[in-house]
N, C-alpha and C positions, 0 to 999 in steps of 0.2 A: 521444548525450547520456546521462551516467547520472544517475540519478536513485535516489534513496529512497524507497519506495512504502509507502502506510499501506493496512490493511483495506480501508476504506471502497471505495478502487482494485477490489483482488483482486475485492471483492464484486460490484460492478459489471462484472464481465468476464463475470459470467452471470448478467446480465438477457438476455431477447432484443434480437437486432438490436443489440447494445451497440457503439458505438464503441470503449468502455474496451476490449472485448476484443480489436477490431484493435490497440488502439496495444500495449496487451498484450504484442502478438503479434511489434509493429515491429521490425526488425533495424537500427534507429536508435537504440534503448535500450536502454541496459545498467541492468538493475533490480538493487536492494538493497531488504534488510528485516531487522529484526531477526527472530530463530528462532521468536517466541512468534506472529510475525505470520500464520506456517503453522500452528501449532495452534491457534490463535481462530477462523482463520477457518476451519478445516475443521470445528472445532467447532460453529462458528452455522450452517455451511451442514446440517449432518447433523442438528443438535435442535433447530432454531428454526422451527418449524412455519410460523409467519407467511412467515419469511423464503422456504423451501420453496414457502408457494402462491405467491408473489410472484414465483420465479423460473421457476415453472411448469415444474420437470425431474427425470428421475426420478433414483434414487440412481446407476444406470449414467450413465446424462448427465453428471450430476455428477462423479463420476470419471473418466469422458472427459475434460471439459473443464476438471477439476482437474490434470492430467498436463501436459497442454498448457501451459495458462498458468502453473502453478508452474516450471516447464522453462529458462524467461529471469531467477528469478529468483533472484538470488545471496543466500542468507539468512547473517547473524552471528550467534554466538553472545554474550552478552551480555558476555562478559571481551573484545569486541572493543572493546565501547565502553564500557568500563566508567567512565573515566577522565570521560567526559563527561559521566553521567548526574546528576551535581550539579548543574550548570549549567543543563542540560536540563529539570531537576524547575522549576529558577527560572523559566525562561520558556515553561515548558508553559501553555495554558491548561486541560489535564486531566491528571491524572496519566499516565492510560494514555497520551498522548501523546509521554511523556517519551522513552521509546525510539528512536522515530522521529525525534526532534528530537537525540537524541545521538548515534546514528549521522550523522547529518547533519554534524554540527557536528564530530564525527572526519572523515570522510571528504569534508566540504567539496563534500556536493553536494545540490542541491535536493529538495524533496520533493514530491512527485505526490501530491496531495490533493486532495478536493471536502471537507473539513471549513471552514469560516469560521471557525473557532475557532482553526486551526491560522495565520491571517494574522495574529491578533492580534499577536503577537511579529513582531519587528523584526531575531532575530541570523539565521535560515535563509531563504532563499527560496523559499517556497511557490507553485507551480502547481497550479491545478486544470488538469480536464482541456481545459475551452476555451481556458485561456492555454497549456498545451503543444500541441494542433494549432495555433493560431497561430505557434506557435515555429519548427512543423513542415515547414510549409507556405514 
């Protein structure tokens, strides 16, 4: 299955005991993101103190388990979808969401999300992660 995958995902793959980080891991998914999704998040994970106690790991961990799970993931640069991101901006319910939503909508595949916001729209099909193990399974 490929799918489209937003932060929120990445982030979630190092909490402990994460499931995100098995499906992460699945060799049943073929991950996509746009390029800015690898620098945000390595960004929050490295200065976001809160986020930090939250994942309870140290900066080695974190790079560990940043190798790892960025390793399934196919990243675009933004001229891949650029054509889309008009459209995207219309039915984003956040801006920063637009990216996500336009590579989606080029490459015509779902997006891996636990945002509620990103359901609002009606043009992309969004899973969170309980509706993709359902899928799974």
């Amino acid at each position: 299955m490929e799918l489209v995958i937003d932060a929120n995902i990445l982030l979630a793959g190092f909490m402990k005991a994460a499931i995100t980080r098995e499906l992460l891991l699945d060799g049943r998914l073929r991950l996509h993101a746009p390029e800015h999704l690898i620098y945000e998040t390595r960004k929050h994970l490295l200065s976001d103190i809160n986020l930090k106690k939250r994942i309870g790991l140290s900066i080695k961990q974190i790079d560990k388990i940043w190798f790892v799970l960025t390793e399934n993931i196919s990243t675009h640069t933004q001229t891949d979808y650029q054509k889309f991101h008009a459209s995207a901006l219309k039915i984003a319910p956040h801006p920063e969401d637009a990216p996500y939503l336009a590579l989606a909508l080029k490459m015509k595949f779902p997006i891996w999300s636990n945002d509620k916001g990103m359901k609002t729209q009606n043009c992309v099909k969004v899973l969170s992660t309980h509706e993709l193990l359902r899928q799974l399974r």
